[in-house]
C-alpha positions as CSV (number, residue, x, y, z in Angstrom):
1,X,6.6,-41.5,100.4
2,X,7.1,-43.0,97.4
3,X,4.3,-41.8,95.2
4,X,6.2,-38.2,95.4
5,X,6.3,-36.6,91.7
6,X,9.7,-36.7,90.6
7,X,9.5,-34.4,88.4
8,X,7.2,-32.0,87.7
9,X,6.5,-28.9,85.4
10,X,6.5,-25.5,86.9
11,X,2.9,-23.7,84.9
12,X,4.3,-20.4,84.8
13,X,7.5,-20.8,83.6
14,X,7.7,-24.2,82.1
15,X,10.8,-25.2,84.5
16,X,11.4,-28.7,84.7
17,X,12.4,-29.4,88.7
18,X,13.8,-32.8,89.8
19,X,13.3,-34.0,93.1
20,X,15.2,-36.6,94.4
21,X,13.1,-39.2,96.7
22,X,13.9,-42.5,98.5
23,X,13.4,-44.4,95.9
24,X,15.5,-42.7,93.4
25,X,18.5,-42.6,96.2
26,X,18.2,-46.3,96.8
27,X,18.3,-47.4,93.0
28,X,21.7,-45.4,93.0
29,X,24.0,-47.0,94.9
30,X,22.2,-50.6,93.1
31,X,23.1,-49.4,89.8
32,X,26.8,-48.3,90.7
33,X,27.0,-52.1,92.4
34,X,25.6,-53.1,88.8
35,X,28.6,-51.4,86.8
36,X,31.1,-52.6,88.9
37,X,30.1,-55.8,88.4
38,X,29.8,-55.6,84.4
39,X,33.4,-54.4,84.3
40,X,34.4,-57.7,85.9
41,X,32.6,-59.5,83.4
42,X,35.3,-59.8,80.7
43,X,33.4,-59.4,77.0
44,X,31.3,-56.4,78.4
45,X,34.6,-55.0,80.4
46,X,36.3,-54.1,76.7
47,X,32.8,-51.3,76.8
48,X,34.5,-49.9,80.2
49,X,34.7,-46.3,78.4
50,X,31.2,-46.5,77.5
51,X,30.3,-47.6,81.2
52,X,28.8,-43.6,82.4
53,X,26.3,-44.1,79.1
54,X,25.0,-47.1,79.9
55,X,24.5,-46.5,83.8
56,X,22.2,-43.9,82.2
57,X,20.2,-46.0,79.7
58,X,19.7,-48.5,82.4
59,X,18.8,-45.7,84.5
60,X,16.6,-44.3,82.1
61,X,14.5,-47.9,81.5
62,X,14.1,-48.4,85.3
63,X,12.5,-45.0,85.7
64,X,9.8,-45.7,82.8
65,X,9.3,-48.9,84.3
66,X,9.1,-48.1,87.9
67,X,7.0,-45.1,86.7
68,X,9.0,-42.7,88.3
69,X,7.1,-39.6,87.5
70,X,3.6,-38.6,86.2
71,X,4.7,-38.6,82.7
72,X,7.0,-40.2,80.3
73,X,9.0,-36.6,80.2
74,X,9.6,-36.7,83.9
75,X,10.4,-40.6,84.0
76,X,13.3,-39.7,81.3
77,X,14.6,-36.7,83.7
78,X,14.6,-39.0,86.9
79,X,16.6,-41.8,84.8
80,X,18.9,-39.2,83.3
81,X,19.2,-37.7,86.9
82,X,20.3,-41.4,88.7
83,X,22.6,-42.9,85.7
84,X,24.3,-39.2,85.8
85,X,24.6,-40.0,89.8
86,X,25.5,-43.4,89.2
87,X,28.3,-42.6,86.5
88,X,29.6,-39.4,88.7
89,X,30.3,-42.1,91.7
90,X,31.4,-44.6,89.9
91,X,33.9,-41.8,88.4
92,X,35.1,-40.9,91.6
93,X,35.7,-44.4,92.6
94,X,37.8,-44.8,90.3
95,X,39.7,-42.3,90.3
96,X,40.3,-42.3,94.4
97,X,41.8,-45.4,93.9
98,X,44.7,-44.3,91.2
99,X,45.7,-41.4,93.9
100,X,48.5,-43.0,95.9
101,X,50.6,-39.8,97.0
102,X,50.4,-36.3,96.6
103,X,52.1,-34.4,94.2
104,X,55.5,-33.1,95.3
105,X,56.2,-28.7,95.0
106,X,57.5,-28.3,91.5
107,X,61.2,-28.8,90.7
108,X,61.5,-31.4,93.1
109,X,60.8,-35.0,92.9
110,X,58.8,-37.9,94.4
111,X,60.6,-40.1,96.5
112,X,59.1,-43.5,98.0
């Protein structure tokens, strides 16, 4: 199950497909965990706006170390793949939690 090819290159067309596998969906939800944590930490938190970039460096180094693919090309689009993942949740996290009421019809207002 988890010696799938991530990634692999199409011969007739030179398309790069990504396939997401088990392993690749369970590193996800580690590495979101992982930023959350960072931002609590307080020299690394000033770096919050740089937070999606890193999730994808990290994500990239895990994929060339786990050897997620059958060449260094497809290990690089798995990472890139997962830290984008991990950055697009971590996103939407955030800003879930800064919604706290819906928007009122304009020329009228908000009222607690």
């Amino acid at each position: 199950m988890f010696d799938t090819l991530l990634a692999a290159v199409s011969p007739e067309g030179g398309d790069l497909v990504i396939n997401l596998t088990p392993q690749m969906l369970s590193i996800i939800p580690l590495l979101a965990v992982a930023m959350q944590m960072l931002k609590g930490i307080e020299p690394v938190a000033k770096l919050k706006a740089w937070f999606p970039l890193l999730s994808v460096v990290v994500a990239v180094g895990l994929a060339i170390v786990m050897k997620m693919g059958p060449d260094t090309q497809s290990q690089i689009m798995a990472g890139v793949v997962m830290g984008l993942a991990t950055a697009g949740g971590y996103d939407t996290a955030r800003m879930a939690s800064k919604v706290t009421a819906p928007l009122a019809p304009a020329g009228t207002r908000n009222t607690p």
